[in-house]
KOLDO-136327 format. One record per residue: residue in one letter; x, y, z of N, C-alpha, C, CB in turn; residue number from 1. Coordinates in Angstrom, 1 decimal, padded with zeros to 4 digits. Glycine has a CB too. Example, Ala and Ser with C-alpha at 12.3 -4.5 7.8 and 13.67 -1.06 7.14 Angstrom:
BEGIN
 r    nxx    nyy    nzz   caxx   cayy   cazz    cxx    cyy    czz   cbxx   cbyy   cbzz   k
 A  013.2 -005.7  007.8  012.3 -004.5  007.8  013.2 -003.3  007.8  011.3 -004.5  009.0   1
 S  012.8 -002.2  007.1  013.7 -001.1  007.1  012.9  000.0  007.9  014.1 -000.6  005.7   2
END
This chain:
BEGIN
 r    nxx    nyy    nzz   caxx   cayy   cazz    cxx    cyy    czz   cbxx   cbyy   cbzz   k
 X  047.1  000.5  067.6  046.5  000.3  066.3  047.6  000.6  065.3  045.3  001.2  066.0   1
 X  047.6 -000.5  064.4  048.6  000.0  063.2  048.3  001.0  062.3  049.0 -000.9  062.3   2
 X  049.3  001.8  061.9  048.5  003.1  061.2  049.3  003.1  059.9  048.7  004.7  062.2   3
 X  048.9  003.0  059.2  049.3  002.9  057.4  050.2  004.3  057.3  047.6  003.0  056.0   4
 X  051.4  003.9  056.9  052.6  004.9  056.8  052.7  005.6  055.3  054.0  004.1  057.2   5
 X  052.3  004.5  054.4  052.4  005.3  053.3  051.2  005.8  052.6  053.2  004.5  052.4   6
 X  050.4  006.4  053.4  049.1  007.2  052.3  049.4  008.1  053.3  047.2  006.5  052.1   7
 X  049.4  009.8  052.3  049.1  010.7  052.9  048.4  011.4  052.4  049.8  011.2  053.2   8
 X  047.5  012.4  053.2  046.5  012.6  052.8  046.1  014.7  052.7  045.7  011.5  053.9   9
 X  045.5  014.8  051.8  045.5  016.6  052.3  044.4  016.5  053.4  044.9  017.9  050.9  10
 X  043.7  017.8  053.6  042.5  017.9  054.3  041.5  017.2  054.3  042.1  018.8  054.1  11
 X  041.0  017.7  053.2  039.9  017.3  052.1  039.6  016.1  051.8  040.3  017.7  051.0  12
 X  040.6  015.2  051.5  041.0  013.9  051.3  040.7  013.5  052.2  042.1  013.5  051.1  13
 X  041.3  013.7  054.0  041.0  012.8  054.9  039.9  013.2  055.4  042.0  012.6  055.7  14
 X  039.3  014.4  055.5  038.1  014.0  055.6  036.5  013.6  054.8  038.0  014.6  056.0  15
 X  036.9  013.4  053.4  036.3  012.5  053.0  036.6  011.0  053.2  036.4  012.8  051.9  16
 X  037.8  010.4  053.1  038.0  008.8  053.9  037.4  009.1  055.2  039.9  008.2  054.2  17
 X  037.1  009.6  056.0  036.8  009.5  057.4  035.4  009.5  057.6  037.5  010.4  058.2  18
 X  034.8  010.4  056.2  033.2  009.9  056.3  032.6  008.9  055.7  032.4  010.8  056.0  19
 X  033.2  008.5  054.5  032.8  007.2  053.5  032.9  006.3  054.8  034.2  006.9  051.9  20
 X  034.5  006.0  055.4  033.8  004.8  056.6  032.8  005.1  057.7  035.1  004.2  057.6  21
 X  032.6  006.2  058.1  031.1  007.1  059.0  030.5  005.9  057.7  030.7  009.7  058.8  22
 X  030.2  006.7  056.8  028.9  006.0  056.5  028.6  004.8  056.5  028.6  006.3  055.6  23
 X  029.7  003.6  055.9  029.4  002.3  055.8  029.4  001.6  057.5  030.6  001.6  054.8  24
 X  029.8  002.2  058.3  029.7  002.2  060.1  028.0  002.5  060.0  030.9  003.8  061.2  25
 X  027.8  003.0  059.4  026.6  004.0  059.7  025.1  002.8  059.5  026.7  005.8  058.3  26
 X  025.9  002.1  058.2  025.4  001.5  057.4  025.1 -000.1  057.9  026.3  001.6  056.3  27
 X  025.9 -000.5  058.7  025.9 -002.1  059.1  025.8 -002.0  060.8  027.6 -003.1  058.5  28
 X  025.8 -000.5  061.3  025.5 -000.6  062.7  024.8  000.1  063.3  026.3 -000.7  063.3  29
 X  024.3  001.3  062.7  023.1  002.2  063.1  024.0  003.3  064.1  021.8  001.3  064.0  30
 X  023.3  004.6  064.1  023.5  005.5  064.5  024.8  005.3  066.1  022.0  005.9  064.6  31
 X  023.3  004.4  066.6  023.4  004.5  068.4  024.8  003.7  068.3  021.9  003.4  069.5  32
 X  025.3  002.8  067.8  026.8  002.1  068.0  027.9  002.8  067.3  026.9  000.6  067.4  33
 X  027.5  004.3  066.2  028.8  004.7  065.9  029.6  004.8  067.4  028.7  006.2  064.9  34
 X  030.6  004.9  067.0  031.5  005.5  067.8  033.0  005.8  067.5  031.5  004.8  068.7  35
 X  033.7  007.3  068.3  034.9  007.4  067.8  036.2  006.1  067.2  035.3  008.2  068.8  36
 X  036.3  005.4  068.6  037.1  004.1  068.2  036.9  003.2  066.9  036.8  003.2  069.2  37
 X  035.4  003.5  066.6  034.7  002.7  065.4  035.6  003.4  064.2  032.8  002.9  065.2  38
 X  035.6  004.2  064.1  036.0  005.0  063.4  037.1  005.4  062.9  035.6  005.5  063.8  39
 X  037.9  005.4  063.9  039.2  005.0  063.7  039.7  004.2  063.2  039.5  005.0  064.4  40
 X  039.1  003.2  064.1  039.6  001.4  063.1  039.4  001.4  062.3  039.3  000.0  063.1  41
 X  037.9  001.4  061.4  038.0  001.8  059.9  038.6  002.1  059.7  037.5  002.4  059.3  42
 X  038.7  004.1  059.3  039.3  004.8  058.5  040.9  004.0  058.9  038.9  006.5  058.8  43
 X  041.4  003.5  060.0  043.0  003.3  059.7  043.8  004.8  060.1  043.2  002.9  057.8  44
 X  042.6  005.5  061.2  043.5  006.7  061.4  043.8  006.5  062.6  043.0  008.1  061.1  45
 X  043.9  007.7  063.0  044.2  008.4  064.8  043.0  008.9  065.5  045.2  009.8  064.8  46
 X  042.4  008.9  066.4  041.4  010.2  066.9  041.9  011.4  066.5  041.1  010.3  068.4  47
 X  043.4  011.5  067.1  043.9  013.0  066.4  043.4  013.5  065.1  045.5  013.0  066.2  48
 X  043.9  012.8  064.4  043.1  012.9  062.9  041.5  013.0  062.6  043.4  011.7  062.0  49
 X  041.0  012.3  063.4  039.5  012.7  062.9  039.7  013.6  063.5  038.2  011.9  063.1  50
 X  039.6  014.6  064.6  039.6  015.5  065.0  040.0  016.9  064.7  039.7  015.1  065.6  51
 X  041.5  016.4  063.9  041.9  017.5  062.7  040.7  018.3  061.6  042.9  016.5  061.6  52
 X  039.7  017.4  062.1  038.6  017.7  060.5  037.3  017.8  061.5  038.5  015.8  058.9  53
 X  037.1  017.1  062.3  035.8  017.4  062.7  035.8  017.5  064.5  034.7  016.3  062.1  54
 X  034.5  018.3  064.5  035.1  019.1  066.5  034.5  017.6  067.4  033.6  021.4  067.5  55
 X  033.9  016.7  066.8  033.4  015.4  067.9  032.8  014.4  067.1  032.3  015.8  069.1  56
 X  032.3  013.3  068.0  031.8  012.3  067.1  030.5  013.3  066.6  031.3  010.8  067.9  57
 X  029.6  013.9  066.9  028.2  014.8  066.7  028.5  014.9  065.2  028.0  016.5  067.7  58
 X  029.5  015.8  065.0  029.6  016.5  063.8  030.2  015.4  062.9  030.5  017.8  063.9  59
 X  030.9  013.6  063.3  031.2  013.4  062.1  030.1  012.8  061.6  032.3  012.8  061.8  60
 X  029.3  012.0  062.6  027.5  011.9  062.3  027.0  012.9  061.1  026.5  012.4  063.7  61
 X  026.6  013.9  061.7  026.6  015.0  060.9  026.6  014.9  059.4  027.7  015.6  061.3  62
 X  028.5  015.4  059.4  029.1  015.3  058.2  028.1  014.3  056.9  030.6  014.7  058.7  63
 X  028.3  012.9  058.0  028.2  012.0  056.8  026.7  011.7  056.6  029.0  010.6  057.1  64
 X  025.8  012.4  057.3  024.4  012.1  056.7  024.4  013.1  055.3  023.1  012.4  057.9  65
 X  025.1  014.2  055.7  024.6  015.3  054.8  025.6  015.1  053.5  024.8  016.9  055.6  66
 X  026.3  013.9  053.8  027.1  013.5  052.2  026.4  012.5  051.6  028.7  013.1  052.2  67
 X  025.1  011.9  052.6  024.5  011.0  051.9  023.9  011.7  051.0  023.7  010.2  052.6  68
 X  023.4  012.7  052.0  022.0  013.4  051.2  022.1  014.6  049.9  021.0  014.3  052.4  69
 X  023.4  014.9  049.6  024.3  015.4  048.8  024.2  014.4  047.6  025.8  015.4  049.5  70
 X  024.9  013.1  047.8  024.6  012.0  047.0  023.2  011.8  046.5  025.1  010.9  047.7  71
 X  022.0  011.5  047.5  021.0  011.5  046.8  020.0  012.2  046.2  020.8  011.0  047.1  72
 X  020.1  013.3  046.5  019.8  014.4  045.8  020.3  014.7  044.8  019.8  015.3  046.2  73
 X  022.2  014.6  044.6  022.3  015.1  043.0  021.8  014.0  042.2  023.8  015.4  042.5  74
 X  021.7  012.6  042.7  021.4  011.7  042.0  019.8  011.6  041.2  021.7  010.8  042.9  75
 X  018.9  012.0  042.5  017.6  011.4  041.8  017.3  013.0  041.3  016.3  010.5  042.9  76
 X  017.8  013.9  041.8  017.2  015.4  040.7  017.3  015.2  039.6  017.8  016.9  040.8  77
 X  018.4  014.2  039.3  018.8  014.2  037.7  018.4  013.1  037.2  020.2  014.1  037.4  78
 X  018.1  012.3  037.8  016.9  011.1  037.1  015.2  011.6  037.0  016.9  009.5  038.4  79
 X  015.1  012.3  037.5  013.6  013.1  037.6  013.4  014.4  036.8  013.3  013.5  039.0  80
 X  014.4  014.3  035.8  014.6  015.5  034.6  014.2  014.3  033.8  016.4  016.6  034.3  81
 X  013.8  013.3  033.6  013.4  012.6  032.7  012.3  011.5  033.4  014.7  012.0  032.1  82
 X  011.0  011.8  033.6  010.3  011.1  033.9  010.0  010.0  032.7  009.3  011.8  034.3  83
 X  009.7  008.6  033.2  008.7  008.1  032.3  007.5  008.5  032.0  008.5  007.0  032.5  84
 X  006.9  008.3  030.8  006.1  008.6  030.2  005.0  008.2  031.2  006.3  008.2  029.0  85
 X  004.8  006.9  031.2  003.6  006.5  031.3  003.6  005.5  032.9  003.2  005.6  029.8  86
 X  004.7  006.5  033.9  004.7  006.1  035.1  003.8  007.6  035.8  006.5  005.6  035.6  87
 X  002.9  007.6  036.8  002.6  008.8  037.5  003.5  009.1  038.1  001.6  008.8  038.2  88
 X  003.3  010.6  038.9  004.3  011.3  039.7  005.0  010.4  040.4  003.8  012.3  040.6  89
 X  003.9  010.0  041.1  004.6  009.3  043.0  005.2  008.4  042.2  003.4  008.3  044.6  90
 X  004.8  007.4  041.6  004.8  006.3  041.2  007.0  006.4  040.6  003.3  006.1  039.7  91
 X  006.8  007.7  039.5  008.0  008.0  039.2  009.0  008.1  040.5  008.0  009.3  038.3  92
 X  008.4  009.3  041.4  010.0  009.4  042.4  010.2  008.2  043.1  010.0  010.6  043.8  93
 X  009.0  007.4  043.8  009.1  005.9  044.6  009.9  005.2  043.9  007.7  005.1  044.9  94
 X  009.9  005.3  041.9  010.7  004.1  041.6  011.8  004.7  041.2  010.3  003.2  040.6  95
 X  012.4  006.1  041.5  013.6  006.8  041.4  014.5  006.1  042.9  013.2  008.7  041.5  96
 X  013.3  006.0  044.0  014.1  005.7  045.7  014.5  004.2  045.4  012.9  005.9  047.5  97
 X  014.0  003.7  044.5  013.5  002.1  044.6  015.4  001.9  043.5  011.2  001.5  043.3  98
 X  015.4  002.3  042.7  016.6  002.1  041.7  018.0  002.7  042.3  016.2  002.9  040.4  99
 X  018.2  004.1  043.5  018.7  004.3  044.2  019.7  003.3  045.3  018.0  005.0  044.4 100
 X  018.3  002.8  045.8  018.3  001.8  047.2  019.5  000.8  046.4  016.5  000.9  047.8 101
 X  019.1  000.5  045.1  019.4 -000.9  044.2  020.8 -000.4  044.3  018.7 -001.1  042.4 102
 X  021.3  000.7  043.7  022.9  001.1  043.4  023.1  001.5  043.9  023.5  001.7  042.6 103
 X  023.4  002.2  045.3  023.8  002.7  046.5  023.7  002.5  047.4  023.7  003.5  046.7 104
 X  024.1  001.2  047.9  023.4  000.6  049.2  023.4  001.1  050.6  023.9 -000.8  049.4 105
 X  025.0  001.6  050.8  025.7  002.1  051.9  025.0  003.6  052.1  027.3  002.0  051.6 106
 X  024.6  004.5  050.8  024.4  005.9  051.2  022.7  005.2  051.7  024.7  007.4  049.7 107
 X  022.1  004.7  050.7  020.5  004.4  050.6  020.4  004.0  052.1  020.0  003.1  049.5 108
 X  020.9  002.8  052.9  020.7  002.5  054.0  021.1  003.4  055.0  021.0  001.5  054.1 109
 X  022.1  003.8  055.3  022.3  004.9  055.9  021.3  006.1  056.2  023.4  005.2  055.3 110
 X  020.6  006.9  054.8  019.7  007.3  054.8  018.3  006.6  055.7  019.8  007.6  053.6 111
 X  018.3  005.6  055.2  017.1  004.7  055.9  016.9  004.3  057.1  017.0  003.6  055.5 112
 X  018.2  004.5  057.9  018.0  004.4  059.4  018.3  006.1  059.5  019.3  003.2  060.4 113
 X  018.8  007.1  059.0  018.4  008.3  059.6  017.2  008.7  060.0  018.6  008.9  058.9 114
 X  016.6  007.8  058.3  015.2  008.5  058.6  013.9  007.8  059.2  014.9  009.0  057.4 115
 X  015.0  006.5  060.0  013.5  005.8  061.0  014.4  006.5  062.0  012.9  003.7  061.2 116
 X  014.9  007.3  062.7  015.4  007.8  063.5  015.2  009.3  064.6  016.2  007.7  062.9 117
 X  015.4  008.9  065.8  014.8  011.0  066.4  016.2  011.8  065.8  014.8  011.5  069.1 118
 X  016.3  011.3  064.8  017.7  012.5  064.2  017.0  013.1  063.4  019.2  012.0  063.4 119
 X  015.9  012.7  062.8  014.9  013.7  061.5  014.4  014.7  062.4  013.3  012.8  060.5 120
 X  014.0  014.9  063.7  014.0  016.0  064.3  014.9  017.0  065.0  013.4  015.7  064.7 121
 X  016.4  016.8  064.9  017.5  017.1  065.2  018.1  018.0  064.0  018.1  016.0  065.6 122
 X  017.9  017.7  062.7  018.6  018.1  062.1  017.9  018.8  060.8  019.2  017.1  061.9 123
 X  016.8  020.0  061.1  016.1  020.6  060.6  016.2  020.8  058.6  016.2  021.7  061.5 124
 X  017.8  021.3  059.0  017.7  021.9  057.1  018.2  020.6  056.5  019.1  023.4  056.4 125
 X  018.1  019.2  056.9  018.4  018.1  055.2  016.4  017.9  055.4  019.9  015.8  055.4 126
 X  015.6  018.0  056.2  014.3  017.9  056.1  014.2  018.8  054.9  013.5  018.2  057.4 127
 X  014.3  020.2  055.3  014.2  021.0  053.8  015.1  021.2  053.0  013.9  022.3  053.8 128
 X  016.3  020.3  053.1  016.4  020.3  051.3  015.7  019.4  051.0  017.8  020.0  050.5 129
 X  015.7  018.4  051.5  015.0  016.8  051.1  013.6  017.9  050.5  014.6  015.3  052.8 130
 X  012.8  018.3  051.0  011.6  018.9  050.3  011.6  020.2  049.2  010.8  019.4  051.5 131
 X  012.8  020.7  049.5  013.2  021.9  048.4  013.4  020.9  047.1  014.9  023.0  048.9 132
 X  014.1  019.8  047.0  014.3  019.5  045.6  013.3  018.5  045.1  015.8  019.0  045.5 133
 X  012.2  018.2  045.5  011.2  017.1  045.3  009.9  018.1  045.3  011.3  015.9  046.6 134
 X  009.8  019.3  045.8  008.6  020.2  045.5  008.1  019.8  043.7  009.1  022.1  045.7 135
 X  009.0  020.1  043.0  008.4  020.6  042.1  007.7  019.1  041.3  009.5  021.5  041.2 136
 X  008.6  018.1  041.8  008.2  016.4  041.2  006.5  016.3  041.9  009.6  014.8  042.3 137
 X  006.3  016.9  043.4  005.6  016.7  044.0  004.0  017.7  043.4  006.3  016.7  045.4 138
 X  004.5  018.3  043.1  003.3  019.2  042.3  002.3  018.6  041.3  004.0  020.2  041.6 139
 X  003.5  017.9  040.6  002.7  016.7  039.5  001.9  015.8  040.1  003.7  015.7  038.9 140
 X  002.2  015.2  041.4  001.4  013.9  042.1  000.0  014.0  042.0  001.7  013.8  043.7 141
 X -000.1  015.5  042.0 -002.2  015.9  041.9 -002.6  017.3  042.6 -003.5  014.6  042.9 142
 X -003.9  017.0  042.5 -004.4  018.3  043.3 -004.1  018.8  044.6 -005.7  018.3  043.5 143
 X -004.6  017.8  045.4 -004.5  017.8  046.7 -003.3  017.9  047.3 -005.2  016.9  047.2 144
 X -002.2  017.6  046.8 -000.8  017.7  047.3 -000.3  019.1  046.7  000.2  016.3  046.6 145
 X -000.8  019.3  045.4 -000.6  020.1  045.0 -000.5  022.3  045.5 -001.2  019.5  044.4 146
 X -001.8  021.7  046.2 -002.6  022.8  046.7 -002.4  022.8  048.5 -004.2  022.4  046.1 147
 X -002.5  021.6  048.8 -001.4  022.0  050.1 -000.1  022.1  050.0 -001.4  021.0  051.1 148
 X  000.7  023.2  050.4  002.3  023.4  050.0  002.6  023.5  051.2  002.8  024.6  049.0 149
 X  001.8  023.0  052.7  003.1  022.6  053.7  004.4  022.0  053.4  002.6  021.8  054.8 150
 X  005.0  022.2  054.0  006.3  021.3  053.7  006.2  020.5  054.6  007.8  022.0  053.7 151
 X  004.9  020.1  055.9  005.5  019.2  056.8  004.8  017.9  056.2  005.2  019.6  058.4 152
 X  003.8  017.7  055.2  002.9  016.9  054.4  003.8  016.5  053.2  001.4  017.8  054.0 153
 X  004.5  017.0  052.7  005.4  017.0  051.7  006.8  015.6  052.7  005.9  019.1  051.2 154
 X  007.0  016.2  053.8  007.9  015.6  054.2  007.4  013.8  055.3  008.7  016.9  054.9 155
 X  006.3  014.1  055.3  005.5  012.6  055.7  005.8  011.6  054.4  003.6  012.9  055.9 156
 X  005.5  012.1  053.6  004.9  012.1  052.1  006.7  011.3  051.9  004.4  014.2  051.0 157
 X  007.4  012.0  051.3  008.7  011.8  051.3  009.3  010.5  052.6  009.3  013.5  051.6 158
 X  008.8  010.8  053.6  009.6  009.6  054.6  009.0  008.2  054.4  009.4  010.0  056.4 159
 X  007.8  008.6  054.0  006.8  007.2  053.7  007.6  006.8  052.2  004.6  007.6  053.4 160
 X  007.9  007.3  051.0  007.9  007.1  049.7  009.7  006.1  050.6  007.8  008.9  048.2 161
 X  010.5  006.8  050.8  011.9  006.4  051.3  011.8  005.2  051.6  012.4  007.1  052.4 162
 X  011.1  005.1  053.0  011.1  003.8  053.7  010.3  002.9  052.8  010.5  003.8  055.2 163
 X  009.5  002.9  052.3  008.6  001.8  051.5  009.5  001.3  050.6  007.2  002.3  050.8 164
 X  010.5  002.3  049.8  011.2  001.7  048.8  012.6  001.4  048.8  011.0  002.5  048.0 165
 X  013.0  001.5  050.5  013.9  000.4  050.9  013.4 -000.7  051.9  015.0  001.0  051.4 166
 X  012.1 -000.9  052.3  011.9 -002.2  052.7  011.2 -003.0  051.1  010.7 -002.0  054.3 167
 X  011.0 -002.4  049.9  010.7 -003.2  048.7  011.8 -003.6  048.4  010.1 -002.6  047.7 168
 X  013.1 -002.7  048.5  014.1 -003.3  047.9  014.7 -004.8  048.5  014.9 -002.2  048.0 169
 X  014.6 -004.2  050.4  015.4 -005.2  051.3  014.5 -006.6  051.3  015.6 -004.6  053.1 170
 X  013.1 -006.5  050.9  012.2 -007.5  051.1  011.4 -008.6  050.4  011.5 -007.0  051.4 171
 X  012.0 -007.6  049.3  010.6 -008.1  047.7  011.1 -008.2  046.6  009.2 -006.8  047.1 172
 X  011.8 -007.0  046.5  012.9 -007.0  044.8  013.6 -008.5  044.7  014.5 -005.7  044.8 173
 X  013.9 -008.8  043.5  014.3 -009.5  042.8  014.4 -009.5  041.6  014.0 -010.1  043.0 174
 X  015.7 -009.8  040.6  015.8 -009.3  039.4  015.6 -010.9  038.5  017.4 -008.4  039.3 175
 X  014.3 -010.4  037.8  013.7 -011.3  037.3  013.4 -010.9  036.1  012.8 -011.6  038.0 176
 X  012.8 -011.3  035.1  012.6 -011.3  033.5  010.8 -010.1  033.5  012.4 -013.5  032.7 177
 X  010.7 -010.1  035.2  009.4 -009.2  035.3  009.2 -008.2  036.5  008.2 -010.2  035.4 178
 X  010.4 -007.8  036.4  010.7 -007.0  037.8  010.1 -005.7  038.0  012.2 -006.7  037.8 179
 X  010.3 -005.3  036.7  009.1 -004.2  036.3  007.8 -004.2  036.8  008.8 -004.2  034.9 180
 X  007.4 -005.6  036.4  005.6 -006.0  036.8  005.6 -005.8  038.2  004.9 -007.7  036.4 181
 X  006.7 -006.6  039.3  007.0 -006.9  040.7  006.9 -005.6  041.2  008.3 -007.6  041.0 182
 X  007.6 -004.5  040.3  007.6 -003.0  041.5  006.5 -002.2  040.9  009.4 -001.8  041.6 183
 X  005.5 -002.7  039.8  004.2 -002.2  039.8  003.3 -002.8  040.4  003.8 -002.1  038.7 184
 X  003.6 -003.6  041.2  001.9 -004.8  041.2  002.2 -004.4  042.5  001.8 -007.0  040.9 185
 X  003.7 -003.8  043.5  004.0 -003.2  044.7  003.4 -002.4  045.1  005.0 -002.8  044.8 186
 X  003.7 -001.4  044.2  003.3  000.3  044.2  001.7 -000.1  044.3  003.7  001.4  042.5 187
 X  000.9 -000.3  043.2  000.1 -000.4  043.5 -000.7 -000.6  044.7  000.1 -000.8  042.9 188
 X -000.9 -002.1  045.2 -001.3 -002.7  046.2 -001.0 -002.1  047.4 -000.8 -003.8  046.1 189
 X  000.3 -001.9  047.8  000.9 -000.8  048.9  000.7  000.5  048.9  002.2 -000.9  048.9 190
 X  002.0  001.0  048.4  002.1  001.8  048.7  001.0  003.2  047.8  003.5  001.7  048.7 191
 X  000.2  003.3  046.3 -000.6  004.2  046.2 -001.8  004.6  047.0 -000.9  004.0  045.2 192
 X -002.0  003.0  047.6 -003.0  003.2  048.9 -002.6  004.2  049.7 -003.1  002.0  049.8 193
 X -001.4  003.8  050.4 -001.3  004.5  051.7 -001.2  006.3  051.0  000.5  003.8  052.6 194
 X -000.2  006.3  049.9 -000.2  007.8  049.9 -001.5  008.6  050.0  000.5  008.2  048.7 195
 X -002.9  007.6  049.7 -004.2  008.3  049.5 -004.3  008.6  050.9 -005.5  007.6  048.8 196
 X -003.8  008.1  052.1 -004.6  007.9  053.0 -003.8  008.9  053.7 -004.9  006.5  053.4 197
 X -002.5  009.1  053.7 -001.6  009.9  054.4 -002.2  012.1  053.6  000.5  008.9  053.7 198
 X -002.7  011.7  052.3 -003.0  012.8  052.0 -004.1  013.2  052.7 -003.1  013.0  050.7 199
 X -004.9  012.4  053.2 -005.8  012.8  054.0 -006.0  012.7  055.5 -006.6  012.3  053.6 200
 X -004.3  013.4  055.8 -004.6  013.6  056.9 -004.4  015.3  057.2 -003.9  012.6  057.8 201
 X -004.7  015.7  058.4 -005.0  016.7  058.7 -003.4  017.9  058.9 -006.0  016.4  059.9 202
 X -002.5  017.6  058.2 -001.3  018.1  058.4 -000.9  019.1  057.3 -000.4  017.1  058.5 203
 X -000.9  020.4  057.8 -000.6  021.6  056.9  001.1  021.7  056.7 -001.2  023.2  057.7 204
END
């Protein structure tokens, strides 16, 4: 493999290039086909080098979900310091995931096959941050969510809001003169249903 002679890189540096391509790998081929070689060819390195930074493929997996979820957390915490007025709770974070999906395609999808994936049970603490920083959005949604504070109902809650609002994005969106109306007439019809129905299930 040819190896680019004139970029050098510190630590830090190369292991950020080595997860940005993790993730867009991550992105157009799913979990099960990363692979070191993959990886390499991207980034344009060595195995030696990825390995300079991380102990196996496991950990650069790893690595790069938890820089997705880095990414989308600082992102939508800070879009959810400003609700609309006259959007409800769910309604607000679903169209926080929905506007996300729109400008971040590579972290958004990546996230989206994590999280139709047996890696949401592998990888315990991004489950709770993912629920540590959406508690308080989620309090607003109503009573009944309110008043159950499992985190594992919170995190159904959360995987359903995710996926729904990147198969709206991959399926339905379109940027139209009524796009607004399109991801209310959505919400509605879909997905407020289901969240009634998912609150009523029997999960503490």
């Amino acid at each position: 493999m040819a190896q680019q002679k004139n970029i050098e890189y510190t630590s830090e540096e190369l292991k950020d290039h080595i997860i940005s391509h993790a993730i867009r790998l991550i992105n157009r081929y799913g979990f099960e086909h990363l692979t070191m070689a993959k990886i390499c060819m991207a980034a344009n390195c060595t195995k030696g080098m990825v390995l300079s930074c991380f102990d196996n493929l496991r950990t650069v997996l790893e690595a790069s979900l938890a820089a997705s979820f880095d990414h989308f957390i600082q992102n939508i915490t800070l879009q959810l310091k400003y609700p609309e007025k006259n959007r409800d709770a769910a309604m607000e974070i679903w169209h926080q995931m929905v506007i996300y999906t729109i400008n971040y395609p590579d972290h958004a999808n990546a996230l989206a096959q994590y999280l139709n994936s047996a890696y949401i049970f592998r990888i315990d603490y991004l489950r709770d941050r993912l629920n540590r920083v959406l508690d308080s959005a989620y309090d607003r949604i109503g009573k009944d969510l309110s008043i159950r504070k499992g985190q594992n109902i919170k995190f159904v809650i959360s995987l359903y809001l995710y996926r729904s609002a990147n198969h709206f994005v991959s399926h339905v969106y379109r940027v139209t003169a009524n796009t607004s109306e399109l991801e209310q007439n959505y919400f509605s019809k879909y997905v407020a249903p289901d969240i009634t129905k998912k609150l009523s299930l029997p999960i503490s």
